[in-house]
Every structure is written in structure tokens, then in C-alpha cells.
C-alpha positions, 0 to 999 in steps of 0.5 A: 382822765385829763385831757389838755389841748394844745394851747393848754400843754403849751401854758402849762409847760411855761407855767413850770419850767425850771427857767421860768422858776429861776426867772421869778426868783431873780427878778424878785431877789437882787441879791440872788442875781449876784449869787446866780452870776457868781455861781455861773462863773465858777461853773464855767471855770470848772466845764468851760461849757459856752452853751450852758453860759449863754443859756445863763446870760438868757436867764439873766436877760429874761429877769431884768427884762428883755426891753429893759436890757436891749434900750440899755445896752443899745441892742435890738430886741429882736437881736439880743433873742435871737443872739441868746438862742441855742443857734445864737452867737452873741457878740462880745459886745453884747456879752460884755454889755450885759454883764456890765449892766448887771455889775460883773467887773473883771479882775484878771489874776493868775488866769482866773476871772474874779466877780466882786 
């Protein structure tokens, strides 16, 4: 039989956690991010599920790099985990931001957010 220790479950359970995949995929794919940010929206639209959102923008920070993103949006490291966190509460600014660093512009039609 297997035996793990504890560090070794922890490695482990990062090592194939859906997140980590989704990670890696849009790291490596620009042009799955896009699809990953469209797909997200239509989502919203349809649950309007503000946890599942958050967790998208999580996502999305993680693939383009924490630092990365907090030097450009101007945002503390520490900050912008603690704000995509399940107790987190980001800020507009901070959502906004995000999205604009990654090439979400808004266009308001008949109540509906559209992603070019």
C-alpha cells in the first residue's frame, strides 16, 4: 500500500487540481485566456454567481502572473490574494483593472456586457 506524508498529499493535490490545469492551459494559450474570459461572462450572465466570477478573476491572475498583474495594476501582492480569496472583497478598481490588462472592453447594449 501507498503511504504519503503530509507534505507529500499537499504537492500532490496542487500538482492535479482542475485549477492548476486550467492554470497551465491559459498561460501557454493567449488565445485560450480570450476564450476563458468570454466563456466566464456568459456564464455570469446566465447564474449571476459573484463567487464563481471571483474565482475566474483568480484564475486569470495566477496565469498572468501574480506579480506581473499587481506591478501593473499598481495593487499590492499581498492585496490582490487576499482580495481574490473565498473572504475576499475586490474592489472595482481592482476588477476593472484586471480586466483591462487583459483586453476586456465593455460595450453596454440593451442591458448586456459584450466582450470584443
Amino acid at each position: 500500500m501507498l503511504e504519503l506524508n503530509a507534505t507529500q498529499v499537499k504537492k500532490t493535490k496542487k500538482q492535479f487540481s482542475f485549477e492548476s490545469l486550467e492554470v497551465k492551459l491559459l498561460r501557454d494559450d493567449p488565445a485560450a485566456l480570450k476564450e476563458y474570459i468570454k466563456g466566464t461572462f456568459s456564464d455570469y450572465q446566465k447564474t449571476k454567481n459573484l463567487e464563481d466570477f471571483k474565482m475566474f478573476l483568480k484564475v486569470v491572475v495566477t496565469a498572468l502572473g501574480v506579480t506581473n498583474v499587481s506591478r501593473k495594476i499598481k495593487v499590492d501582492r499581498s492585496g490582490l490574494y487576499k482580495s481574490l480569496s473565498p473572504k475576499g472583497h475586490p474592489s472595482f478598481d481592482t476588477v476593472f483593472a484586471i480586466l483591462d490588462m487583459v483586453g476586456v472592453d465593455f460595450v453596454l447594449r440593451d442591458k448586456k456586457i459584450n466582450i470584443k
